[in-house]
C-alpha positions in Angstrom: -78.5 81.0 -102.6 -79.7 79.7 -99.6 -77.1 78.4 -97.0 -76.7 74.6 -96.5 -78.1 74.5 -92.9 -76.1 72.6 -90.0 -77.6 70.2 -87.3 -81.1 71.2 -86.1 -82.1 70.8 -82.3 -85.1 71.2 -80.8 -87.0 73.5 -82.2 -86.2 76.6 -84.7 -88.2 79.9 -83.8 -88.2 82.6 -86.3 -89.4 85.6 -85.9 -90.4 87.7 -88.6 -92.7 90.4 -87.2 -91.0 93.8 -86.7 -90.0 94.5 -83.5 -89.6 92.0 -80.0 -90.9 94.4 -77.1 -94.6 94.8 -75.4 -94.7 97.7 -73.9 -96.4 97.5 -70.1 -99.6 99.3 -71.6 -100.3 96.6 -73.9 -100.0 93.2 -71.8 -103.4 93.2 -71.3 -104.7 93.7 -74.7 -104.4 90.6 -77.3 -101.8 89.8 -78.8 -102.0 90.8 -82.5 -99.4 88.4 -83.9 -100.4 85.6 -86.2 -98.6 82.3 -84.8 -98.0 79.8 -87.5 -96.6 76.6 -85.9 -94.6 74.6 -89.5 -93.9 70.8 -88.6 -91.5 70.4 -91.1 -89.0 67.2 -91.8 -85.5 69.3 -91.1 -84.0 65.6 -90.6 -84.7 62.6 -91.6 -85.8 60.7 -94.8 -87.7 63.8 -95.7 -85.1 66.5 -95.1 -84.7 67.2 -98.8 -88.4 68.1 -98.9 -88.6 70.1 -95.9 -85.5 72.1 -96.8 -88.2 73.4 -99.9 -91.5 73.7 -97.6 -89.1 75.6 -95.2 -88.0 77.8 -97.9 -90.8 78.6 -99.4 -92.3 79.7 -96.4 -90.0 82.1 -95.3 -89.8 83.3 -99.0 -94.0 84.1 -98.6 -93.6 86.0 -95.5 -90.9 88.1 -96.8 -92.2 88.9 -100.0 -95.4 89.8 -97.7 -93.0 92.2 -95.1 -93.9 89.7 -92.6 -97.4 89.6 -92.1 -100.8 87.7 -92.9 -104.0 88.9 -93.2 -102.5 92.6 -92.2 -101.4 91.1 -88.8 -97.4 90.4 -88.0 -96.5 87.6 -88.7 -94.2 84.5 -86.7 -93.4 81.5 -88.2 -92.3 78.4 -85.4 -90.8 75.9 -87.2 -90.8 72.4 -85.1 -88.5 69.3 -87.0 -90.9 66.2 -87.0 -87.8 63.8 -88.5 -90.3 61.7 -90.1 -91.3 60.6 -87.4 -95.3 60.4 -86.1 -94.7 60.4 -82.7 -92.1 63.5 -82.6 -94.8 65.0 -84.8 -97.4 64.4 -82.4 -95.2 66.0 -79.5 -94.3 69.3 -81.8 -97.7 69.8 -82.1 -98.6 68.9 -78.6 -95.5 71.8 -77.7 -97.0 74.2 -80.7 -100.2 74.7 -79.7 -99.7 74.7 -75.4 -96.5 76.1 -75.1 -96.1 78.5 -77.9 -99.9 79.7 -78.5 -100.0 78.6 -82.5 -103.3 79.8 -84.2 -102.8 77.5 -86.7 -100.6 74.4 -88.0 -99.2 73.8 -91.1 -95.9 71.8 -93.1 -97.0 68.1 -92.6 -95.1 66.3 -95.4 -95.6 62.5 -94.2 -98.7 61.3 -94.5 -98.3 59.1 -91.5 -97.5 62.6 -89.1 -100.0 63.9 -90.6 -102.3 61.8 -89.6 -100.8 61.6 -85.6 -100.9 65.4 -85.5 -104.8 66.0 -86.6 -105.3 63.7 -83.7 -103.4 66.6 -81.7 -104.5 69.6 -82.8 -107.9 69.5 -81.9 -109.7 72.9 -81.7 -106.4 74.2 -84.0 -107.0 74.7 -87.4 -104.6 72.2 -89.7 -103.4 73.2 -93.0 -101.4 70.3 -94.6 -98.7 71.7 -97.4 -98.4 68.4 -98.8 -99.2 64.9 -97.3 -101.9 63.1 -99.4 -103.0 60.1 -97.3 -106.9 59.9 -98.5 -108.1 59.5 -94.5 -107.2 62.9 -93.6 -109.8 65.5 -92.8 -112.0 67.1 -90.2 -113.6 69.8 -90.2 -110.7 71.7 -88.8 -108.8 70.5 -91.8 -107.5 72.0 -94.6 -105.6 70.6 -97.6 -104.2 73.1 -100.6 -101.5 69.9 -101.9 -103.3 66.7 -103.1 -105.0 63.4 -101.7 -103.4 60.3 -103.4 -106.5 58.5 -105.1 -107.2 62.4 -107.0 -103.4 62.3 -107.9 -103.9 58.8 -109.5 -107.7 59.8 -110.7 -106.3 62.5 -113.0 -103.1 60.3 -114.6 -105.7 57.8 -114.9 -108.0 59.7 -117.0 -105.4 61.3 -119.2 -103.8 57.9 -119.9 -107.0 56.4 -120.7 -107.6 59.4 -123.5 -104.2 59.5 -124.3 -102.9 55.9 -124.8 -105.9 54.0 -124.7 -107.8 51.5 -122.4 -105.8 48.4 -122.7 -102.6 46.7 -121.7 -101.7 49.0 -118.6 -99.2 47.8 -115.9 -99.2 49.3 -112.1 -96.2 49.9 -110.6 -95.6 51.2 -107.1 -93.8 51.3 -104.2 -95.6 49.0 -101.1 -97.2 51.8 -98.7 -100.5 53.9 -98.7 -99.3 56.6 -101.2 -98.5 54.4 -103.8 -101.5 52.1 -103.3 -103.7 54.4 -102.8 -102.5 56.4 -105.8 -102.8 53.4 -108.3 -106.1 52.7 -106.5 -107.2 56.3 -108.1 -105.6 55.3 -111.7 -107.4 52.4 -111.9 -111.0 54.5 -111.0 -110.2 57.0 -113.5 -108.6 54.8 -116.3 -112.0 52.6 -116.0 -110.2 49.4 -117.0 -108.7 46.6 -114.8 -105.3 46.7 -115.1 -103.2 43.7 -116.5 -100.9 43.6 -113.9 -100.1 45.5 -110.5 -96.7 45.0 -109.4 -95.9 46.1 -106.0 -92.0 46.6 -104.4 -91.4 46.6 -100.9 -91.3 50.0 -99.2 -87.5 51.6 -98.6 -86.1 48.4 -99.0 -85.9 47.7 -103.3 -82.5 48.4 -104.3 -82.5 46.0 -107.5 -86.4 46.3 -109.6 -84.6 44.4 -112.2 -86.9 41.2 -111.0 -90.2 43.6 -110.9 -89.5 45.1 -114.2 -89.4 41.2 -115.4 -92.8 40.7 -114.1 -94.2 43.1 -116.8 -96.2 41.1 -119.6 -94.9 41.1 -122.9 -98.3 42.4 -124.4 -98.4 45.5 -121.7 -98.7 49.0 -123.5 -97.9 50.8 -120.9 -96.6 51.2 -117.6 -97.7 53.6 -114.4 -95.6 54.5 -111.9 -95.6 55.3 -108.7 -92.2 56.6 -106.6 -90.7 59.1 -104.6 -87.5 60.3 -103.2 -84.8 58.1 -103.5 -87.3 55.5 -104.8 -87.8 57.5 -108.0 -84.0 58.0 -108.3 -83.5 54.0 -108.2 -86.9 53.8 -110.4 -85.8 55.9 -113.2 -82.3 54.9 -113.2 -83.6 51.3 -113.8 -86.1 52.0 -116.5 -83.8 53.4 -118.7 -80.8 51.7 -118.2 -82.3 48.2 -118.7 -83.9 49.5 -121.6 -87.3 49.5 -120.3 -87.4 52.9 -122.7 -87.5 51.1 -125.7 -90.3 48.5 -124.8 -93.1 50.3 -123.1 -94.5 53.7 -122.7 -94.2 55.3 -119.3 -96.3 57.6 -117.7 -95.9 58.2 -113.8 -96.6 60.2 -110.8 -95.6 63.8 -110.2 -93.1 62.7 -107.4 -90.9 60.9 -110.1 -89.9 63.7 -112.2 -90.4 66.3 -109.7 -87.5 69.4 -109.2 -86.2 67.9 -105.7 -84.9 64.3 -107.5 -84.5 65.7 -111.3 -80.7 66.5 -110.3 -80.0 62.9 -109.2 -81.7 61.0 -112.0 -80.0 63.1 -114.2 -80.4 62.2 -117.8 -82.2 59.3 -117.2 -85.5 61.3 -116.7 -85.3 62.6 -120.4 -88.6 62.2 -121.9 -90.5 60.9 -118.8 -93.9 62.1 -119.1 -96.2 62.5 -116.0 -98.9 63.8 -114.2 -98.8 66.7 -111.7 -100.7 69.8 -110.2 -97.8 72.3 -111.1 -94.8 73.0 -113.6 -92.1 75.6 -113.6 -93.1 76.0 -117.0 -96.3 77.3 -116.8 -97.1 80.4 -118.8 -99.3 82.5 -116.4 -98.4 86.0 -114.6 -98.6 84.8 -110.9 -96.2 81.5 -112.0 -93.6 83.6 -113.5 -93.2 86.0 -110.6 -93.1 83.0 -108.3 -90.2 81.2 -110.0 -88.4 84.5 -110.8 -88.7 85.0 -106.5 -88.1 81.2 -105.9 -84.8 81.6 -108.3 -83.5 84.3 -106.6 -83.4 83.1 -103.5 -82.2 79.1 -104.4 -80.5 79.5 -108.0 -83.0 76.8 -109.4 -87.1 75.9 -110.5 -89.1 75.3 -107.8 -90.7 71.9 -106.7 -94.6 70.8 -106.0 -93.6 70.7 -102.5 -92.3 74.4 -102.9 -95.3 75.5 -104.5 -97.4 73.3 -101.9 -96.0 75.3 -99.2 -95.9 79.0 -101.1 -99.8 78.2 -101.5 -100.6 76.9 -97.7 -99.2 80.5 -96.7 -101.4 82.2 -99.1 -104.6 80.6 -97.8 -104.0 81.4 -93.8 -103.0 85.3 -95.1 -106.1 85.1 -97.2 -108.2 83.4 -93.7 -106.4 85.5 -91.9 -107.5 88.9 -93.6 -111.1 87.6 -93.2 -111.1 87.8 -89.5 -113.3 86.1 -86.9 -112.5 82.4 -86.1 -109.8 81.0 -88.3 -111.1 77.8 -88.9 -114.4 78.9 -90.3 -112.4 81.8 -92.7 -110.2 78.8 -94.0 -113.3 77.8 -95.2 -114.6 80.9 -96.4 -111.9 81.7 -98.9 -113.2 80.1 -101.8 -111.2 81.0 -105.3 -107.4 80.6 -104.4 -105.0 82.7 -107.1 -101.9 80.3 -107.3 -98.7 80.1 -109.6 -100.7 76.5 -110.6 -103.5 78.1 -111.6 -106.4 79.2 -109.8 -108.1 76.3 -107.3 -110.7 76.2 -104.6 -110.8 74.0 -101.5 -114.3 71.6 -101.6 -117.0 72.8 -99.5 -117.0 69.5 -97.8 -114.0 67.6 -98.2 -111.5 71.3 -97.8 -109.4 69.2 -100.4 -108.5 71.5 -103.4 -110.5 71.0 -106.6 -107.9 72.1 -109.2 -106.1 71.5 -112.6 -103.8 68.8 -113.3 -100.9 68.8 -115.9 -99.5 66.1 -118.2 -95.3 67.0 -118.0 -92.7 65.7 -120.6 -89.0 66.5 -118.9 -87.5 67.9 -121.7 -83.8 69.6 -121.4 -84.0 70.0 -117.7 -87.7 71.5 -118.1 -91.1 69.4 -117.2 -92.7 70.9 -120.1 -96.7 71.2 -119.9 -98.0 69.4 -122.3 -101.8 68.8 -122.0 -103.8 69.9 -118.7 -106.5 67.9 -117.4 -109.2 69.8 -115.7 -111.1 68.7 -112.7 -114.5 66.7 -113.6 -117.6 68.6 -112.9 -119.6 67.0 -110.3 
């Protein structure tokens, strides 16, 4: 199991290339070590998730005896706390002060956003935030954008329930509007209603739920975090179950809140890029590693992060400039399935999953591949 951790200062430095020393013969010569700078939420709203994308980041470069691409390997983690401005200055300390080849973690959208402003010339590979404005040319992205995470429950809810009588529901910031902005492209029918709740600050959607129509079919949502805990607590207690079908994002039913909805998540279906449960080699050995080390299934945001490590070993083992191999690897093998980054966009085209949580298992139950373009 992996220790609870105490307070975090500063910054956390681990190194996990064999061996400290430099001989005097080889100061001159480059340095051969990889240096991956992780902005990571340690505190903070987002502590939960960054306690996984921490995690599974270590877990990569052990199960890889510390290296990428064939070169040792050290990991600098730097604590954002949610916050844009911290993230901006991590960077900022990453890439002067500590000679980072590339920058990864990133869970916010919003320090996302402040530290691809930083980086510059530095290669950016975001693990998870899906705010639709990111990219660059130096930028990488093996998690999600919001409007694709919307586009895909969109087109399976269209197909699976129907175009007509679909309620929006979503917490007031750019990943959930920009999320039900992407349902309502792919479900291709204006929706009957779009009921928004203010951001951090909704402890009682009794009076939302009441603004559903009494003719709506059914209901998407959008939540996260403890959002999604106060979301699916609601839902089913009011009895919300019994009047409407629900289908909702992958941060609702995902591994790191399951535990505190509790059994109020039974039979929530949803849309998501990854399972536990999915039956493929490469998945199984990553949850058998990710059990061992934590005692339970492993999260999108675990998965995320496993999969960001994988594409700078895979850059890495290209050689030459970084940035141009990120963008070289095409085909990535992943516990999700197999995905590629677009050519132009370096967001992942990939598979999607419709999920029923079913005995403490989101259970795959139809996958949704990407359109052809």
């Amino acid at each position: 199991m992996i220790p609870m951790r105490g307070p975090v200062l500063g910054l956390v430095v681990v190194l996990v290339a064999a061996g400290c020393g430099v001989s005097p013969a080889l100061e001159t010569e480059p340095d051969p070590t990889l240096r991956v700078g992780a902005i990571i939420s340690q505190t903070g709203v987002y502590a939960t998730l960054g306690d996984d994308m921490e995690a599974a980041m270590h877990l990569y470069l052990e199960e890889h005896g510390g290296k990428l691409g064939g070169r040792p390997a050290e990991l600098i983690v730097a604590d954002d706390a949610g916050n844009p401005e911290k993230g901006q200055q991590q960077a900022r300390w990453l890439i002067a002060r500590e000679r980072a080849n590339v920058i990864t973690g990133l869970i916010s959208s919003p320090v996302a956003v402040s530290v691809v402003k930083e980086a510059a010339g530095t290669p950016v590979v975001i693990a998870n935030a899906g705010a639709d404005e990111l990219g660059g040319p130096g930028v990488f992205r093996v998690s999600f954008t919001n409007h694709e995470h919307g586009y895909a429950a969109g087109r399976y809810a269209a197909q699976r329930y129907g175009k007509a009588g679909v309620v929006l529901m979503a917490s007031d910031y750019s990943g959930g509007t920009q999320t039900l902005d992407g349902f309502t492209q792919g479900y291709g029918v204006k929706p009957l209603k779009r009921i928004l709740t203010p951001y951090g600050k909704s402890e009682d959607l009794e009076p939302y739920l009441r603004r559903i129509p009494p003719d709506a079919k059914l209901l998407y949502a959008f939540y996260a975090g403890g959002e999604a805990v106060t979301f699916a607590k609601a839902f089913k207690q009011l009895g919300y179950d019994t009047k409407i079908n629900l289908l909702t994002c992958q941060n609702l039913t995902d591994e790191d809140v399951l535990e505190a909805i509790g059994t109020d998540a039974e039979g929530i279906t949803s849309v998501g890029l990854y399972s536990p449960a999915l039956t493929t080699p490469e998945n199984a050995a990553f949850v058998a590693r990710w059990k061992a080390k934590t005692g339970r299934n492993p999260s999108a945001v675990a998965l995320q992060s496993w999969d960001a490590m994988r594409l700078i070993d895979r850059a890495a083992g290209l050689g030459g400039d970084l940035s141009t191999a990120l963008g070289r690897v095409g085909d990535l093998a992943s516990p999700r399935g197999t995905f590629r980054l677009d050519a132009t966009t370096h967001n992942p085209v990939q598979n999607w999953y419709a999920r029923q949580y079913q005995n403490g298992v989101n259970r795959v139950i139809a996958t949704i591949p990407p359109e052809r373009k």
